[in-house]
mmCIF file of the N, C-alpha and C atoms, coordinates in Angstrom:
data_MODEL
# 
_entry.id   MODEL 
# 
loop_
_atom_site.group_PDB 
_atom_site.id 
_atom_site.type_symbol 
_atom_site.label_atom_id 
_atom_site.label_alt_id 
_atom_site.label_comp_id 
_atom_site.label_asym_id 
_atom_site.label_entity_id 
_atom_site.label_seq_id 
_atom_site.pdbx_PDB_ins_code 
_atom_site.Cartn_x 
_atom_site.Cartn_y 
_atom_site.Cartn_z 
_atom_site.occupancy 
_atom_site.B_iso_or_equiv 
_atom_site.pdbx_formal_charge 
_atom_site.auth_seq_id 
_atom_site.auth_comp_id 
_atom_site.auth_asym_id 
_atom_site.auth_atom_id 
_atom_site.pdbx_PDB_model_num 
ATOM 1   N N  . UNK A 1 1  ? 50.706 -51.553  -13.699 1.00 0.00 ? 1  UNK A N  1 
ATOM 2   C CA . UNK A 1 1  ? 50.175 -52.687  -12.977 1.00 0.00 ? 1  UNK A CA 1 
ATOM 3   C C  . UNK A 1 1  ? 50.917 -52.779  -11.647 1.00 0.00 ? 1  UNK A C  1 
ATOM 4   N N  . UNK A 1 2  ? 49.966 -53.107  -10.557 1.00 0.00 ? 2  UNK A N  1 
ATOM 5   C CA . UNK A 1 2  ? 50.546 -52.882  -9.721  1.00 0.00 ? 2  UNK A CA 1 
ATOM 6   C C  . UNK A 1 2  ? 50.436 -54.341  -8.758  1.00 0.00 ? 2  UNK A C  1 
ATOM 7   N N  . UNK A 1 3  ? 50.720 -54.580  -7.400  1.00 0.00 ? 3  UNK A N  1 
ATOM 8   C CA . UNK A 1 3  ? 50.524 -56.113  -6.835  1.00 0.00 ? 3  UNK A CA 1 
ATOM 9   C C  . UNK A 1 3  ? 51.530 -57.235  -6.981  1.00 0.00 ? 3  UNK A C  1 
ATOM 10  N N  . UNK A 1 4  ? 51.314 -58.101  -6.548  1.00 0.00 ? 4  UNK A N  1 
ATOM 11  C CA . UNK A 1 4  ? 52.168 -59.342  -6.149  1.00 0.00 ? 4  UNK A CA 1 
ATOM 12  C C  . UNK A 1 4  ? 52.388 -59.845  -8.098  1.00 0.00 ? 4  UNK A C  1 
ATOM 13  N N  . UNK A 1 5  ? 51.589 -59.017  -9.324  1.00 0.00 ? 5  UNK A N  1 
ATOM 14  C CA . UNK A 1 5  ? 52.000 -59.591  -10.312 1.00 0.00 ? 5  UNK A CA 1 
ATOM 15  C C  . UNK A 1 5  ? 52.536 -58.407  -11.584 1.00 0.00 ? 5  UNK A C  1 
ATOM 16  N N  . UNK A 1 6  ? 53.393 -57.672  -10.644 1.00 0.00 ? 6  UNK A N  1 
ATOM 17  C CA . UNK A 1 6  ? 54.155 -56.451  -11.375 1.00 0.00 ? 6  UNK A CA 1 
ATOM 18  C C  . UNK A 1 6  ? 54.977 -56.847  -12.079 1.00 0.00 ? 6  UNK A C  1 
ATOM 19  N N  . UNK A 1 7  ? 55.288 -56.473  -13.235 1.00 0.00 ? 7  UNK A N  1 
ATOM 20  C CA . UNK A 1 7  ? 56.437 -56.746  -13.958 1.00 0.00 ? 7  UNK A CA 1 
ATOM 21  C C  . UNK A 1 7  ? 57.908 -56.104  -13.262 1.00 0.00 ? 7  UNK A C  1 
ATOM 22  N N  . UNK A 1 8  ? 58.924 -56.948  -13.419 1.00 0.00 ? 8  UNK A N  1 
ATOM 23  C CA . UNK A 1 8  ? 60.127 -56.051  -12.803 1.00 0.00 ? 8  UNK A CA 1 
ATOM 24  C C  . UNK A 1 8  ? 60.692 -55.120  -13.619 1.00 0.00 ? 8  UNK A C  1 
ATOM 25  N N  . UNK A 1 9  ? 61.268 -54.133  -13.170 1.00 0.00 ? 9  UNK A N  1 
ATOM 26  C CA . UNK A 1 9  ? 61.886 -52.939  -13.407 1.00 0.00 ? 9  UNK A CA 1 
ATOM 27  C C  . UNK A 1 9  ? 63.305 -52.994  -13.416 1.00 0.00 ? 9  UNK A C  1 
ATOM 28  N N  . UNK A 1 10 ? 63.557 -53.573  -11.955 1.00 0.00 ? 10 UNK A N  1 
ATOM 29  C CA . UNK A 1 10 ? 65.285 -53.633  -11.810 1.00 0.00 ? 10 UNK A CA 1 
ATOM 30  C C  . UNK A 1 10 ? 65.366 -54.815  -10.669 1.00 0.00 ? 10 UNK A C  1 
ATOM 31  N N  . UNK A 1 11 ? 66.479 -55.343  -9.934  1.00 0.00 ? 11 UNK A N  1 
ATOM 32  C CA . UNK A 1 11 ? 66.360 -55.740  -8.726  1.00 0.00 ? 11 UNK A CA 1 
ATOM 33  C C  . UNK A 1 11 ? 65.866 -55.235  -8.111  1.00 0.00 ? 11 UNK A C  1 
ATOM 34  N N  . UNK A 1 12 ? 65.624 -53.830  -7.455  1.00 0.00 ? 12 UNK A N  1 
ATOM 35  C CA . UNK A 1 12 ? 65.301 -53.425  -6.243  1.00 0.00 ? 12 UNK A CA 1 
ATOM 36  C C  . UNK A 1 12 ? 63.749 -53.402  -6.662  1.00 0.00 ? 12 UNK A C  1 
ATOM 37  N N  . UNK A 1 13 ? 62.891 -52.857  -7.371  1.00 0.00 ? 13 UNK A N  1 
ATOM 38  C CA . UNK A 1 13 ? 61.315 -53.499  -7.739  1.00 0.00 ? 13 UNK A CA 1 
ATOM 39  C C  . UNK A 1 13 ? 60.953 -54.928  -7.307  1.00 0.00 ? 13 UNK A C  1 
ATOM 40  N N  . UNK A 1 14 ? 59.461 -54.241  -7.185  1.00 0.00 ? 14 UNK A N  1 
ATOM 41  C CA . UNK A 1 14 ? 58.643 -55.386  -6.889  1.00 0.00 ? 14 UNK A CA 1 
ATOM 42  C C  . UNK A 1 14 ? 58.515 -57.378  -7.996  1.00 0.00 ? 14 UNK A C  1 
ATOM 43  N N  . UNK A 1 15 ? 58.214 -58.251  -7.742  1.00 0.00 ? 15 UNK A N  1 
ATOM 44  C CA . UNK A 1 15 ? 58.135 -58.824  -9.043  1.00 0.00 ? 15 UNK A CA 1 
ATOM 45  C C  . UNK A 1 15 ? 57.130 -60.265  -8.649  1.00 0.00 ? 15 UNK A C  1 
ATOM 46  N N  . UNK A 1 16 ? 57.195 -61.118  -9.588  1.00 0.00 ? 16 UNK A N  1 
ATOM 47  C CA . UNK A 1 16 ? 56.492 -62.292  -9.235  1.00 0.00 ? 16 UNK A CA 1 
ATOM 48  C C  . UNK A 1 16 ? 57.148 -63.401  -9.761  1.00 0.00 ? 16 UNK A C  1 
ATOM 49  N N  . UNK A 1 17 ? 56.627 -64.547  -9.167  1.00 0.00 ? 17 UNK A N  1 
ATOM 50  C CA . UNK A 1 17 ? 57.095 -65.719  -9.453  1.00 0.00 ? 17 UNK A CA 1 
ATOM 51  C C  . UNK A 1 17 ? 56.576 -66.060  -10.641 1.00 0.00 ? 17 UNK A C  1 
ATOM 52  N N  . UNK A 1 18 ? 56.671 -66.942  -11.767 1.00 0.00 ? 18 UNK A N  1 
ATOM 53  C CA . UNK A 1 18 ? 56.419 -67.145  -13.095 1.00 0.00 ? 18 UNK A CA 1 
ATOM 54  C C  . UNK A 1 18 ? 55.086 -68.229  -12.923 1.00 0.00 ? 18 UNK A C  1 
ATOM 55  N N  . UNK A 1 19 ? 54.865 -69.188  -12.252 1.00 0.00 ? 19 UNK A N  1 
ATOM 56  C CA . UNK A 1 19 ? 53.269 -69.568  -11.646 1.00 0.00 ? 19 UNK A CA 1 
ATOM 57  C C  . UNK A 1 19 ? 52.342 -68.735  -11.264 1.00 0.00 ? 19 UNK A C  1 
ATOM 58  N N  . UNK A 1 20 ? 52.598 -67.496  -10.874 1.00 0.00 ? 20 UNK A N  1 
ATOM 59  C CA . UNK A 1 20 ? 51.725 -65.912  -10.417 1.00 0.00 ? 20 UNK A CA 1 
ATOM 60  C C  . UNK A 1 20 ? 51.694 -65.820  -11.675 1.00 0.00 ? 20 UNK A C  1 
ATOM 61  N N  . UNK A 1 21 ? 52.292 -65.385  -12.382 1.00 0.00 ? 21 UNK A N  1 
ATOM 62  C CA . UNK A 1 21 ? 52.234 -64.530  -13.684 1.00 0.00 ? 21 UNK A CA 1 
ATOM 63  C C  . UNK A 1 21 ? 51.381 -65.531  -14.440 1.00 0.00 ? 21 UNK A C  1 
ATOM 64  N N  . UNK A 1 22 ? 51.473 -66.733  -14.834 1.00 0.00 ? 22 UNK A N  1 
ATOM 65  C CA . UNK A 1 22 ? 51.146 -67.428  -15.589 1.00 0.00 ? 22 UNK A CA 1 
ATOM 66  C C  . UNK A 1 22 ? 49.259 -67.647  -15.193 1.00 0.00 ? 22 UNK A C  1 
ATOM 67  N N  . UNK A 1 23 ? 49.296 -67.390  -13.427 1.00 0.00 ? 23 UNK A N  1 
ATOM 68  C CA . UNK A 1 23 ? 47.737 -67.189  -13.198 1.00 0.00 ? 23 UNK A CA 1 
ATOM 69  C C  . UNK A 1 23 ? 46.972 -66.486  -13.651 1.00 0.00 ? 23 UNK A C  1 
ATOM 70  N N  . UNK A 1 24 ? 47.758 -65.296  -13.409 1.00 0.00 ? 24 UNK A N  1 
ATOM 71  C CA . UNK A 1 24 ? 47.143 -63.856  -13.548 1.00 0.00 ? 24 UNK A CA 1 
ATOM 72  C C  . UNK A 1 24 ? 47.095 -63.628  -15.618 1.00 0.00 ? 24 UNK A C  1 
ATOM 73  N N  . UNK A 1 25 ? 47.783 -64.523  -16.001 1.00 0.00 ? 25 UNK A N  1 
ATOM 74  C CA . UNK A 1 25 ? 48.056 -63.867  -17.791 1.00 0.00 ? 25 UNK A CA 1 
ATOM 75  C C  . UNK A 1 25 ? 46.864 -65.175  -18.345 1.00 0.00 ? 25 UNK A C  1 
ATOM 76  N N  . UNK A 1 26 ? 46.574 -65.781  -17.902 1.00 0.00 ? 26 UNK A N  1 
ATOM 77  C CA . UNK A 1 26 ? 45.402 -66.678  -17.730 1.00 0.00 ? 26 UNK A CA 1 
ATOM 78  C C  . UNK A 1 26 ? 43.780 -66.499  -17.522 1.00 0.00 ? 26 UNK A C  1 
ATOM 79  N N  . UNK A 1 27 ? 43.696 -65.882  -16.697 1.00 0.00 ? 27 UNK A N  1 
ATOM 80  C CA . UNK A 1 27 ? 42.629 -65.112  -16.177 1.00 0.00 ? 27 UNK A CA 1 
ATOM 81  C C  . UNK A 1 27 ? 42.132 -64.266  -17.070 1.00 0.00 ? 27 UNK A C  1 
ATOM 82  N N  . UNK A 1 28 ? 42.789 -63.815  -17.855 1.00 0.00 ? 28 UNK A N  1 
ATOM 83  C CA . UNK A 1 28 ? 43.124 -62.111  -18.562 1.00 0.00 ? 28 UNK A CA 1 
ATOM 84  C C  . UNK A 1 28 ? 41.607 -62.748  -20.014 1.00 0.00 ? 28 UNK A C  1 
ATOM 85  N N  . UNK A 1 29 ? 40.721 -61.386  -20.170 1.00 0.00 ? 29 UNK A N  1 
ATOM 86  C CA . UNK A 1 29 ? 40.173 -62.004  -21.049 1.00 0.00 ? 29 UNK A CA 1 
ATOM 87  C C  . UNK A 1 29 ? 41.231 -61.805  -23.140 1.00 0.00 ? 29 UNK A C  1 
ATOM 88  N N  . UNK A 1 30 ? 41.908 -61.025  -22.928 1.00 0.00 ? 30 UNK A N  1 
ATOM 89  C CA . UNK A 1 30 ? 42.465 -60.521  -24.167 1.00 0.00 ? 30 UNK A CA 1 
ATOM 90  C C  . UNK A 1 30 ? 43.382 -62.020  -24.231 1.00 0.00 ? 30 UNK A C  1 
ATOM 91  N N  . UNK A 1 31 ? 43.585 -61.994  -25.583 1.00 0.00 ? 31 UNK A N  1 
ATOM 92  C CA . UNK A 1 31 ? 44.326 -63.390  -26.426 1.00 0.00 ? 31 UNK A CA 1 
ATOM 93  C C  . UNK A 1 31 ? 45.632 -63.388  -25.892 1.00 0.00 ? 31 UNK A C  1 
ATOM 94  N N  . UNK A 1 32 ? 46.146 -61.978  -26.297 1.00 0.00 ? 32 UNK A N  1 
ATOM 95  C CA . UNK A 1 32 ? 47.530 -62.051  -26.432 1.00 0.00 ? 32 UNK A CA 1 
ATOM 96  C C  . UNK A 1 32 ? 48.172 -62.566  -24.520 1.00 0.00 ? 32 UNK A C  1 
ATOM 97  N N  . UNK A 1 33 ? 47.388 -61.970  -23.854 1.00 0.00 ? 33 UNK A N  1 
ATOM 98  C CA . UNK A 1 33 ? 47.626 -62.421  -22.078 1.00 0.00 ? 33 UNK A CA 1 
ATOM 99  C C  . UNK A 1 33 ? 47.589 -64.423  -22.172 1.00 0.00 ? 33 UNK A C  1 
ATOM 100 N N  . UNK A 1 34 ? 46.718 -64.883  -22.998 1.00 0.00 ? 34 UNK A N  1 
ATOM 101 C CA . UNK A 1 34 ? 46.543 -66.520  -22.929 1.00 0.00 ? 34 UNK A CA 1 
ATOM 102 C C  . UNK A 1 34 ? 47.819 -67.052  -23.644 1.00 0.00 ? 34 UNK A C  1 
ATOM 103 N N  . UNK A 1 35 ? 48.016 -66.168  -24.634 1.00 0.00 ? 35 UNK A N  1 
ATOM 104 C CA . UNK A 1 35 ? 49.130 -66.420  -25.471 1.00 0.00 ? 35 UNK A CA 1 
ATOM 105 C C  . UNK A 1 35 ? 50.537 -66.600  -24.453 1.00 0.00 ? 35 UNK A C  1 
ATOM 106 N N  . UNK A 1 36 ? 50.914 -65.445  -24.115 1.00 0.00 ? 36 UNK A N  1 
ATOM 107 C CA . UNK A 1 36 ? 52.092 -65.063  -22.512 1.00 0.00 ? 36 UNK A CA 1 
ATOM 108 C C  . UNK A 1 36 ? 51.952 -66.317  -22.117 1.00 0.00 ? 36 UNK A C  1 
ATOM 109 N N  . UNK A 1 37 ? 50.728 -67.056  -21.364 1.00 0.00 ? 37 UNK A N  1 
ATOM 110 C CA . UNK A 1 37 ? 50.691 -67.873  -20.455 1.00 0.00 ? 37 UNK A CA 1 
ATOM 111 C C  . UNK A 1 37 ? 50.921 -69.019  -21.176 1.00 0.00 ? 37 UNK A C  1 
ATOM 112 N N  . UNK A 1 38 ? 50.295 -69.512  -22.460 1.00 0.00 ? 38 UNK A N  1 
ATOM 113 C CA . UNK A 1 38 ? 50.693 -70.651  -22.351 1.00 0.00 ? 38 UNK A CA 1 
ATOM 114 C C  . UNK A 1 38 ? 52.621 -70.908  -22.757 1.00 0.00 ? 38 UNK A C  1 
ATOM 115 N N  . UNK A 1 39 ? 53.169 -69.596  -22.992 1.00 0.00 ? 39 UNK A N  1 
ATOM 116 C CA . UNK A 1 39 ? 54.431 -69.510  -23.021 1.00 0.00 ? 39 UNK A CA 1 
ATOM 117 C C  . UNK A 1 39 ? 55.240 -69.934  -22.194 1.00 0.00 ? 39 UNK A C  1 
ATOM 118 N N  . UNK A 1 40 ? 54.433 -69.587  -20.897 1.00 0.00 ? 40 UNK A N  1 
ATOM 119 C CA . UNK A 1 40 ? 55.151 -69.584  -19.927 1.00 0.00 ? 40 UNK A CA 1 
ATOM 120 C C  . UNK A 1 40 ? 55.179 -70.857  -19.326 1.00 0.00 ? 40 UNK A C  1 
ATOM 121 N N  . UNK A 1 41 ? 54.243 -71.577  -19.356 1.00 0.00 ? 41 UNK A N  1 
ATOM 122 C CA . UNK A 1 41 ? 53.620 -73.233  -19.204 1.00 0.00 ? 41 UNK A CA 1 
ATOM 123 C C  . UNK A 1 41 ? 55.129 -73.769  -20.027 1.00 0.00 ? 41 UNK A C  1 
ATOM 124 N N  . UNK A 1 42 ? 55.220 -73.177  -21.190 1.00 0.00 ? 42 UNK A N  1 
ATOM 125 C CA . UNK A 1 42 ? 56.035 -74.481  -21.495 1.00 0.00 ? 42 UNK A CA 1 
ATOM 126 C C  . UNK A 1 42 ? 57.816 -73.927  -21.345 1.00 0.00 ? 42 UNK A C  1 
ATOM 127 N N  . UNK A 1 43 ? 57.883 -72.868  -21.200 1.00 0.00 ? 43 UNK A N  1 
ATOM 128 C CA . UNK A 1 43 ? 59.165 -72.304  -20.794 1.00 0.00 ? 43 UNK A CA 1 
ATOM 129 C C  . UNK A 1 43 ? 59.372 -73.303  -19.208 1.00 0.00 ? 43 UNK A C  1 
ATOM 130 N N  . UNK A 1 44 ? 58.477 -73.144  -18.528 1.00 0.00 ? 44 UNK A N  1 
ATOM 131 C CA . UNK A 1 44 ? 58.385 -73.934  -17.190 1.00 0.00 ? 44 UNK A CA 1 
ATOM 132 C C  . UNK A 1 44 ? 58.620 -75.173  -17.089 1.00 0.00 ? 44 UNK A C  1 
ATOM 133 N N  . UNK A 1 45 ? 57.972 -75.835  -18.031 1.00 0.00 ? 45 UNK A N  1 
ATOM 134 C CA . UNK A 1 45 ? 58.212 -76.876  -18.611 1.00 0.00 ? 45 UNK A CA 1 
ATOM 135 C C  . UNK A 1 45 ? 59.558 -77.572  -18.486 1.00 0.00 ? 45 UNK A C  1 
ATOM 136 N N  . UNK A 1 46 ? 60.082 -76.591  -19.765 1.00 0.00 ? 46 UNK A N  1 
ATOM 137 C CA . UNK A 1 46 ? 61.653 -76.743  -20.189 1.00 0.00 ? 46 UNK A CA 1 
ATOM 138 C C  . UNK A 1 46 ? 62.425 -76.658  -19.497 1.00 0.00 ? 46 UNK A C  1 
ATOM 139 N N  . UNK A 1 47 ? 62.576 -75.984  -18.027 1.00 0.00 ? 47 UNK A N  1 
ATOM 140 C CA . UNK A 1 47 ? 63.448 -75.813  -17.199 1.00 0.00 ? 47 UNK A CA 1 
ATOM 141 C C  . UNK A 1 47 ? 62.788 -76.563  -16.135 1.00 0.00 ? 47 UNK A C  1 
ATOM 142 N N  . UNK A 1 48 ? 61.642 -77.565  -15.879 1.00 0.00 ? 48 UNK A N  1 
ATOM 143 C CA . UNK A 1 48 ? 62.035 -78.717  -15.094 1.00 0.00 ? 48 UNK A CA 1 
ATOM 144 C C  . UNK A 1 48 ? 62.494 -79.433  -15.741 1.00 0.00 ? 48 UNK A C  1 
ATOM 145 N N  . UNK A 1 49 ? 62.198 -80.153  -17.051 1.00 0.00 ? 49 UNK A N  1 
ATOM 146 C CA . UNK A 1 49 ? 62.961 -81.598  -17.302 1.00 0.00 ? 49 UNK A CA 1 
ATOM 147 C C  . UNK A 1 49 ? 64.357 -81.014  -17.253 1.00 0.00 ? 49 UNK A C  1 
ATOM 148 N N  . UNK A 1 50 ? 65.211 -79.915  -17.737 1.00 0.00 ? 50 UNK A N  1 
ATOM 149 C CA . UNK A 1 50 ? 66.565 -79.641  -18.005 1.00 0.00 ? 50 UNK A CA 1 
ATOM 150 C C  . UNK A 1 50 ? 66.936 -80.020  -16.426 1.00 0.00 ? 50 UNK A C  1 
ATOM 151 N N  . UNK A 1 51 ? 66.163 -79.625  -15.377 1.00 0.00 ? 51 UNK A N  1 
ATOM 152 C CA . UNK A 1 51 ? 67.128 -79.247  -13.994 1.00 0.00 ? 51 UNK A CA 1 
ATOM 153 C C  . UNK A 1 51 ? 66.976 -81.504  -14.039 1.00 0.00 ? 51 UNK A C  1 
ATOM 154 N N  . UNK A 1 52 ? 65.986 -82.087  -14.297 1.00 0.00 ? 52 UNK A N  1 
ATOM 155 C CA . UNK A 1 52 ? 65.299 -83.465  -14.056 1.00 0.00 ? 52 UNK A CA 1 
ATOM 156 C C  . UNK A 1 52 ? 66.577 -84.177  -14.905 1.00 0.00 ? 52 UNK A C  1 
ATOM 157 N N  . UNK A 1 53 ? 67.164 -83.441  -16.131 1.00 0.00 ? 53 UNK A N  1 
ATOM 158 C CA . UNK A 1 53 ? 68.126 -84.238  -16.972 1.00 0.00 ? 53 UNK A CA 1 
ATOM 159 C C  . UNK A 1 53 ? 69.232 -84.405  -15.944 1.00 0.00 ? 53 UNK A C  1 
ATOM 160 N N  . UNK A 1 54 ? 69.908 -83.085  -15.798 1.00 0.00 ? 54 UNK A N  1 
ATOM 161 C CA . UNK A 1 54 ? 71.010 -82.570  -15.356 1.00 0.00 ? 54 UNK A CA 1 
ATOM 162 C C  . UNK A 1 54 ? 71.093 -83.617  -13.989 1.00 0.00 ? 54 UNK A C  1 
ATOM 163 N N  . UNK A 1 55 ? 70.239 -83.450  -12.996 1.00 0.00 ? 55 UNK A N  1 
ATOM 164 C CA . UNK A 1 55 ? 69.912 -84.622  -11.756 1.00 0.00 ? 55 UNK A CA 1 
ATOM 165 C C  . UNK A 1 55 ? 70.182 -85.958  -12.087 1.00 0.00 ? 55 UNK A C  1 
ATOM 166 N N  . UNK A 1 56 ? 69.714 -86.840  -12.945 1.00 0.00 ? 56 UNK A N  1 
ATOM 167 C CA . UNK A 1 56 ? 69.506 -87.825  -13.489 1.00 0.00 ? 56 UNK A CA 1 
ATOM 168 C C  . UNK A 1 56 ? 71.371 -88.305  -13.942 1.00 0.00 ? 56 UNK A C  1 
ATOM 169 N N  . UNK A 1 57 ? 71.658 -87.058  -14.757 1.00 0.00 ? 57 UNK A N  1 
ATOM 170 C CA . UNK A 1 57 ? 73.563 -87.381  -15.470 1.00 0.00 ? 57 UNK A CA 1 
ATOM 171 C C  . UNK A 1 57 ? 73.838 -87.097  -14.120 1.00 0.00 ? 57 UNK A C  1 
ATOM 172 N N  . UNK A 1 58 ? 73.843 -86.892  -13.040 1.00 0.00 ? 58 UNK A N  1 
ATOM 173 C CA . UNK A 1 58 ? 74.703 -86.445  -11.989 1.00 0.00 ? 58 UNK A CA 1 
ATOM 174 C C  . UNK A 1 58 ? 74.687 -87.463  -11.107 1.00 0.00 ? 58 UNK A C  1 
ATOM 175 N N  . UNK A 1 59 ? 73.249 -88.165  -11.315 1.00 0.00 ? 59 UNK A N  1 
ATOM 176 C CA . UNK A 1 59 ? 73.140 -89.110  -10.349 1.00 0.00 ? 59 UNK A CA 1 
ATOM 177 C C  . UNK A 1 59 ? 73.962 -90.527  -10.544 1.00 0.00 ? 59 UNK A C  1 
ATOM 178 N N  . UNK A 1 60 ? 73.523 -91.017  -12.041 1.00 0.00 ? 60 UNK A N  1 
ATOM 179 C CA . UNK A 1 60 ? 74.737 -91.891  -12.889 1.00 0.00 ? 60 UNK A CA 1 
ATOM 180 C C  . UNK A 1 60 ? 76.334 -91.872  -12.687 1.00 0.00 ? 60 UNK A C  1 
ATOM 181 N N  . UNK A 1 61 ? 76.591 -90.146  -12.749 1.00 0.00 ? 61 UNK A N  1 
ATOM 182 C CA . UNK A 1 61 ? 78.139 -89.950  -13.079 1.00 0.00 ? 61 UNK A CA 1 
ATOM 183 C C  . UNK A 1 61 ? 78.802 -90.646  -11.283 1.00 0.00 ? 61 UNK A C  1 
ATOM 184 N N  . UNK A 1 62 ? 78.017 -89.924  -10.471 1.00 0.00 ? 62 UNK A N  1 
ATOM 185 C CA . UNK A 1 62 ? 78.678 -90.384  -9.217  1.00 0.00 ? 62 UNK A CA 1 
ATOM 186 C C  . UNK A 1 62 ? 78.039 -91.171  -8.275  1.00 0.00 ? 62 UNK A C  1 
ATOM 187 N N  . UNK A 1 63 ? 77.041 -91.975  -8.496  1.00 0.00 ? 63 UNK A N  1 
ATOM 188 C CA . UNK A 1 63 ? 76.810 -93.334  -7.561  1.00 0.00 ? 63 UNK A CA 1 
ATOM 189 C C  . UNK A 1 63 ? 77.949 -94.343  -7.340  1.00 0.00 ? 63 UNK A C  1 
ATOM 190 N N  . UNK A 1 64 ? 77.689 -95.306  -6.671  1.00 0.00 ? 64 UNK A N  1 
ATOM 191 C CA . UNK A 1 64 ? 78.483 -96.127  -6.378  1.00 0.00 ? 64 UNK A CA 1 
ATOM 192 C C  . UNK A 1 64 ? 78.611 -97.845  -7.005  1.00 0.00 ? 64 UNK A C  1 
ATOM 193 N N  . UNK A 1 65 ? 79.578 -97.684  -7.844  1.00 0.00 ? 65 UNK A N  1 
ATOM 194 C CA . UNK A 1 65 ? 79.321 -98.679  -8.718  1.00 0.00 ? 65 UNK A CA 1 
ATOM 195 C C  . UNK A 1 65 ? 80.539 -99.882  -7.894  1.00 0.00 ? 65 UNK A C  1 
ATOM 196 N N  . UNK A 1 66 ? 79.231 -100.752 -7.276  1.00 0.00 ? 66 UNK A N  1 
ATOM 197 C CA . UNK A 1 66 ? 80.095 -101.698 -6.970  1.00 0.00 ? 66 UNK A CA 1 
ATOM 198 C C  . UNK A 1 66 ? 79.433 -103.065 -6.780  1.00 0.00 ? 66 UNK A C  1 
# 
C-alpha cells in the first residue's frame, strides 16, 4: 500500500496520521478494515480524555488559590 495512508516501516518511511488511517480503514468494504477503525475511534478516544484528565489535575494542582 502505497500514499499518504502507508503503514510505517521505520522512522525514515512514509506514514499517516491515525484520523487518515481511520478514513481510509472505514471506507474499506472488508469487516476486518471497519473493525481497525472502529479501534482506532476509541484508542483516539482514550488518549483525548487522558491528555483532558492530565490538563484538568494540572490545572487544579497550580492555580491560584486565593
Amino acid at each position: 500500500m502505497t500514499g499518504p495512508a502507508a503503514s510505517p516501516d521505520f522512522f525514515s518511511s512514509r506514514y499517516s496520521a491515525l484520523p487518515v488511517q481511520i478514513f481510509t480503514y472505514a471506507g474499506r468494504p472488508q469487516a476486518d478494515f471497519r473493525v481497525l477503525a472502529a479501534a482506532g475511534v476509541i484508542l483516539m478516544l482514550a488518549v483525548v480524555l487522558l491528555m483532558n484528565s492530565v490538563a484538568i489535575w494540572l490545572r487544579s494542582r497550580y492555580e491560584d488559590r486565593t
